[in-house]
C-alpha positions as CSV (number, residue, x, y, z in Angstrom):
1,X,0.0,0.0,0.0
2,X,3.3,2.5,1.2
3,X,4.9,1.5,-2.2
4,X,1.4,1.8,-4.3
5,X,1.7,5.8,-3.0
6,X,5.1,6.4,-3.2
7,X,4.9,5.3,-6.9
8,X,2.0,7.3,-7.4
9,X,3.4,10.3,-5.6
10,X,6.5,9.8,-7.6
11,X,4.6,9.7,-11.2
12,X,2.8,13.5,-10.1
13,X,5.8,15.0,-9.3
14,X,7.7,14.2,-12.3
15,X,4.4,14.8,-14.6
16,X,3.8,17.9,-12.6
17,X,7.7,19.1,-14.1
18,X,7.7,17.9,-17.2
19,X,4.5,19.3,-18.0
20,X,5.5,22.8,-18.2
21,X,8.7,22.5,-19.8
22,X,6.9,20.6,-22.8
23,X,4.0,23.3,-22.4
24,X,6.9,26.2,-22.7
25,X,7.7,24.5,-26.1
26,X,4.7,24.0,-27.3
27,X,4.3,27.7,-27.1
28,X,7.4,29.1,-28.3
29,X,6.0,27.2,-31.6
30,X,2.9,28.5,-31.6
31,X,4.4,32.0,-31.2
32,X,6.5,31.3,-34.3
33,X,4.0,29.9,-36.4
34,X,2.1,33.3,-35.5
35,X,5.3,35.2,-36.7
36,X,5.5,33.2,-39.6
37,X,2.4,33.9,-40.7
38,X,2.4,37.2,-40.3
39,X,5.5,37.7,-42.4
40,X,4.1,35.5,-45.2
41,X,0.4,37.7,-45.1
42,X,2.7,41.0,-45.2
43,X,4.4,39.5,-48.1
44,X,1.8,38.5,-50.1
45,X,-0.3,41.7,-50.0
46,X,2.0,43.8,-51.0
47,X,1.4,42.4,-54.4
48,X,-2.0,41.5,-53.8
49,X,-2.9,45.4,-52.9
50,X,-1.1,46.5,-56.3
51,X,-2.9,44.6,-57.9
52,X,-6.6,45.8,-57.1
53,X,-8.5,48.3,-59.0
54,X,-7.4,50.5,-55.9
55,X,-6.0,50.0,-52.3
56,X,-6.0,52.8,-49.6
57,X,-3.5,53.2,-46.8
58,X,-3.7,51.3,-43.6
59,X,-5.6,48.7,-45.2
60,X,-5.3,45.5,-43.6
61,X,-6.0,42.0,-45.3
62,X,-4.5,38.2,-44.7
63,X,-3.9,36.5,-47.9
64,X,-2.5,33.2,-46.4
65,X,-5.9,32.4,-45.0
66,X,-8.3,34.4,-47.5
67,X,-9.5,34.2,-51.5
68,X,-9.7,37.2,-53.3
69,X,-10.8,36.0,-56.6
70,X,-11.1,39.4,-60.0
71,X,-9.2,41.5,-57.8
72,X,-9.0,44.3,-60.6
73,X,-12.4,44.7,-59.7
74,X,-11.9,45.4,-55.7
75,X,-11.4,48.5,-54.9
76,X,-10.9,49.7,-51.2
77,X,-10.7,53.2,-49.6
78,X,-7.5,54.0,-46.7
79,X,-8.7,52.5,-43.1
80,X,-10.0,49.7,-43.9
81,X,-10.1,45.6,-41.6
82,X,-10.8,42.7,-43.5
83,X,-9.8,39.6,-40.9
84,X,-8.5,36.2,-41.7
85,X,-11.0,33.5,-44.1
86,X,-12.6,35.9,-46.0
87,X,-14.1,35.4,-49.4
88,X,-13.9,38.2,-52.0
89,X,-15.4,37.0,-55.6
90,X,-15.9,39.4,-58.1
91,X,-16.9,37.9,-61.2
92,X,-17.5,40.6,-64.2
93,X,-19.1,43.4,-61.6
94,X,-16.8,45.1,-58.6
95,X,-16.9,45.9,-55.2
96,X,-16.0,48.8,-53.2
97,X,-15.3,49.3,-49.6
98,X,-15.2,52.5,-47.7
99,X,-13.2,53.6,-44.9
100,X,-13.3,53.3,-41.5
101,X,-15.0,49.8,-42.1
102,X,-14.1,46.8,-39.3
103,X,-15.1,43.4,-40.8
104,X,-14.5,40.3,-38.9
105,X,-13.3,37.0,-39.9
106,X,-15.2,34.4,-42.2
107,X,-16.8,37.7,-45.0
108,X,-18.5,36.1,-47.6
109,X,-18.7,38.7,-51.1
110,X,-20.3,37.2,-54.2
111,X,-21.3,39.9,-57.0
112,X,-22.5,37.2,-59.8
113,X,-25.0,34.7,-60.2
114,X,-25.3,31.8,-62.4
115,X,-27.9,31.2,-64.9
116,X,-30.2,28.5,-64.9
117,X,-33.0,29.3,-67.4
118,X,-30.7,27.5,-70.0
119,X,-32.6,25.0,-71.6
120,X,-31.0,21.8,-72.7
121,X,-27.2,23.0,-70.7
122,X,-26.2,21.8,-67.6
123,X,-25.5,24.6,-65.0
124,X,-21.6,22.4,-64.5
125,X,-20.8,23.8,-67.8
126,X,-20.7,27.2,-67.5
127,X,-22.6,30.3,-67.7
128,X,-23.8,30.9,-71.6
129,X,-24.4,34.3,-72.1
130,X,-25.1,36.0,-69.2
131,X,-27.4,38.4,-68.7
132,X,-26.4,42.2,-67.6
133,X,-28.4,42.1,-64.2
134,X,-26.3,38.0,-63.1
135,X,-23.5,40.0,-62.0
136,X,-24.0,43.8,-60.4
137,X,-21.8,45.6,-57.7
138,X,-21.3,45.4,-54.2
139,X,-21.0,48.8,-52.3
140,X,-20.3,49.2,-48.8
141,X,-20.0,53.1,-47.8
142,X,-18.0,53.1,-44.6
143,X,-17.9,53.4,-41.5
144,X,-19.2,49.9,-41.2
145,X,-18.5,47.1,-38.8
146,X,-19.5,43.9,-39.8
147,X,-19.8,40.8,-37.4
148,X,-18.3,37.4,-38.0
149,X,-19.6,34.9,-40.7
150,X,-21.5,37.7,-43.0
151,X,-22.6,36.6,-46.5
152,X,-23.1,39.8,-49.0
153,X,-24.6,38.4,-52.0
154,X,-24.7,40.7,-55.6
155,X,-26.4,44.1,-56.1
156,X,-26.3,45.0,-52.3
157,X,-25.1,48.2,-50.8
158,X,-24.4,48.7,-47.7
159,X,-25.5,52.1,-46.2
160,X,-22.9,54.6,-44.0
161,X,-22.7,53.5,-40.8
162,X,-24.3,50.8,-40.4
163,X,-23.8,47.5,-38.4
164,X,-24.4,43.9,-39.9
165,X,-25.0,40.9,-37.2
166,X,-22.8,37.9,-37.2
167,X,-24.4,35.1,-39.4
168,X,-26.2,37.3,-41.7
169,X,-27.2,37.0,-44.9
170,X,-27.2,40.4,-47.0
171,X,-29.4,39.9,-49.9
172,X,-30.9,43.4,-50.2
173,X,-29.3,47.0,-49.3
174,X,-29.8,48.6,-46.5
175,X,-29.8,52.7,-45.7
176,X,-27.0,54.5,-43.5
177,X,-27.0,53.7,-39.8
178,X,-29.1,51.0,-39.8
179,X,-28.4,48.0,-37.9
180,X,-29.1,44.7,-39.9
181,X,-29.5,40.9,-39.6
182,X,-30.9,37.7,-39.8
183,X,-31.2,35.5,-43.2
184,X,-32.2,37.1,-45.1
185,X,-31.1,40.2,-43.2
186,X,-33.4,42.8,-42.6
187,X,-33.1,46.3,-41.1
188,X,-33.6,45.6,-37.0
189,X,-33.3,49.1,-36.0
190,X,-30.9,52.6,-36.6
191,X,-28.4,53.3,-34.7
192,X,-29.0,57.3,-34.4
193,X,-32.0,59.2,-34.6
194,X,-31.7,61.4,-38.2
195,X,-30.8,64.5,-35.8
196,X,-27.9,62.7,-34.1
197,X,-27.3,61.7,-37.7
198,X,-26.8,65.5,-38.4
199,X,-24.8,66.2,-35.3
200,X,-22.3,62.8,-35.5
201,X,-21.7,64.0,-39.3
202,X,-21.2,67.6,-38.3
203,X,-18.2,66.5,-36.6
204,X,-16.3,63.8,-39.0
205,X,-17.1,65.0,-42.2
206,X,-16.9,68.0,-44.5
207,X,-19.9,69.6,-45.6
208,X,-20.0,68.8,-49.4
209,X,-19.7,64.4,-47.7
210,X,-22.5,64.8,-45.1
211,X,-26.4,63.6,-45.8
212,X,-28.9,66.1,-45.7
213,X,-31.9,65.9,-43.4
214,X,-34.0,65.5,-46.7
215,X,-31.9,62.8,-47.7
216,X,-32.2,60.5,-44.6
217,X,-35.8,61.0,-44.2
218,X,-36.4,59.5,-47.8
219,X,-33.9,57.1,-47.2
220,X,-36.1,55.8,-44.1
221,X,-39.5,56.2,-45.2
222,X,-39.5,52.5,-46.7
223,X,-38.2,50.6,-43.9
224,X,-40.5,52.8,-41.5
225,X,-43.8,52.0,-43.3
226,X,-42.8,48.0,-43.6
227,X,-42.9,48.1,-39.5
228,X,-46.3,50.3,-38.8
């Protein structure tokens, strides 16, 4: 029974030191594997930003764990998060970003759609002659922060401001400010009233890039009579 303990005693105190050191290691590689890919996403978008349509300053993207698929056709204003696994395809129609948008990891951007009114093709083949309205742009206006997992499908555009819930599925556009999501996504609320509107833009942006009071009324009056 004395020697049954001891053993057992014995066993805890030389798992209880070898633990760490092994756990030490393990780290140190984890750390480098960080640093290693950070070095190969810095690498790889400096070519990758030369080679969109445009590419702002301070705009930060991950190539090593993200697609970007027609990037002549993304273009991306200065300030601008896009986290690791995102999806960017733009077929024959483009997508812009603003600045000042956050978007966290897992976007999903698709600006074309596949035909499937061709009679006697199969879909696996290819799109024949598409139509003008299968592939259309993708606008997001800034100052946007979108949640994880977000899915922006062709033709949308993302209003200023606004906030897009994890998970969502953006299949229509949504005005500035507005606070969207579900799938589909639908306005949920605004963020600011139109005069805080007013008073937030007052202080960011120069007159000739602010909304007008006019402006955001008609930009509400849709999504105001769909809830009375």
């Amino acid at each position: 029974m004395h020697q049954k303990t001891f053993v057992h005693c014995f066993v805890h105190i030389i798992k209880s030191k070898i633990k760490p050191y092994y756990m030490n290691i393990f780290y140190k590689f984890s750390r480098l594997q960080q640093v290693v890919q950070f070095l190969q996403d810095k690498f790889w978008a400096f070519f990758i930003k030369r080679s969109m349509g445009h590419c702002g300053k301070n705009v930060m993207i991950k190539p090593t764990t993200s697609i970007f698929k027609g990037i002549e056709n993304l273009f991306i204003e200065d300030d601008v998060r896009i986290a690791r696994y995102a999806t960017i395809y733009t077929t024959r129609a483009k997508v812009f970003i603003g600045s000042k948008t956050g978007i966290a990891p897992y976007l999903k951007i698709i600006t074309g759609n596949h035909r499937t009114d061709n009679i006697g093709h199969f879909m696996f083949d290819g799109d024949l002659n598409k139509h003008p309205e299968d592939d259309k742009d993708v606008i997001i206006e800034g100052d946007s922060w979108f949640g994880i997992n977000v899915t922006i499908l062709s033709g949308v555009t993302i209003g200023r401001g606004s906030i897009i819930a994890a998970g969502s599925v953006v299949t229509k556009s949504c005005p500035p400010y507005s606070i969207i999501g579900g799938i589909p996504a639908k306005v949920l609320k605004f963020r600011f009233t139109i005069d805080e509107i007013l008073e937030h833009e007052k202080k960011l942006y120069p007159q000739n890039k602010r909304f007008s009071k006019e402006e955001l009324i008609n930009q509400r009056i849709p999504y105001i009579k769909s809830h009375n």
